[in-house]
C-alpha positions in Angstrom: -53.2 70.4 -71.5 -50.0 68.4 -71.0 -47.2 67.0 -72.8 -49.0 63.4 -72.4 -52.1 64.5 -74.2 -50.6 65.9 -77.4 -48.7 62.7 -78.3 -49.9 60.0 -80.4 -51.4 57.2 -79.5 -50.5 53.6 -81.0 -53.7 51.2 -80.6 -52.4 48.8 -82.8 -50.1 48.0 -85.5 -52.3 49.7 -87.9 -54.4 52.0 -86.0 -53.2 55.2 -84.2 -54.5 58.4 -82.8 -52.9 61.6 -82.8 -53.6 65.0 -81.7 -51.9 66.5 -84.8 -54.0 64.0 -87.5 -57.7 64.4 -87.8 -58.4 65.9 -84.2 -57.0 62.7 -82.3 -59.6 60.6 -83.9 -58.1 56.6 -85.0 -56.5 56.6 -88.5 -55.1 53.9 -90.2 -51.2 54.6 -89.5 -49.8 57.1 -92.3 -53.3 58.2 -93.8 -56.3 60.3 -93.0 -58.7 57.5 -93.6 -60.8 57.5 -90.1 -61.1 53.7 -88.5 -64.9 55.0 -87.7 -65.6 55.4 -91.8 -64.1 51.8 -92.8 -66.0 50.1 -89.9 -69.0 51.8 -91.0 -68.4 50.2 -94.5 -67.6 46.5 -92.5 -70.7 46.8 -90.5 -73.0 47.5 -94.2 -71.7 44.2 -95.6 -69.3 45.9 -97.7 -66.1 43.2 -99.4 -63.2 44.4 -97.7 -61.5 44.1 -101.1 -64.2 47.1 -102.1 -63.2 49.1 -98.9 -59.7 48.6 -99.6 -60.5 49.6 -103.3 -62.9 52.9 -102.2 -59.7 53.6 -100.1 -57.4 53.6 -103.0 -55.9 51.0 -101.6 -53.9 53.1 -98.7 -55.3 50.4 -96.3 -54.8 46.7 -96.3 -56.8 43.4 -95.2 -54.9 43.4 -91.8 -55.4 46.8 -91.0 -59.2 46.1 -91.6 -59.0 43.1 -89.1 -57.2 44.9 -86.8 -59.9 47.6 -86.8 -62.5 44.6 -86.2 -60.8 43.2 -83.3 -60.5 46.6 -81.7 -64.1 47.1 -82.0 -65.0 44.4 -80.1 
């Protein structure tokens, strides 16, 4: 494996993926919460205010946009 491969990767202002943080999956930038789980919520119909609420509010409105858009 080289150096490349262990570094983070920024997908967005919001999102990121690093090697060191949940096995490289996308996280919202500066928590554990996985992109995968708060789309999952999007795609049932969930309010984002109730996401952002199950979340304890460590995401935002933007970052749940963001995570839309990149999903496209």
């Amino acid at each position: 494996m080289t150096d490349e491969n262990n570094k983070a990767k920024i997908l967005g202002r919001y999102i990121v993926a690093d090697p060191k943080i949940c096995h490289g999956k996308p996280t919202f930038r500066g928590t554990r919460v996985f992109v995968s789980d708060v789309l999952e919520q999007v795609a049932s119909g969930m309010a984002w205010e109730t996401i952002i609420e199950e979340w304890h509010d460590s995401i935002t409105k933007e970052a749940i946009a963001e995570a839309v858009q990149l999903a496209m």
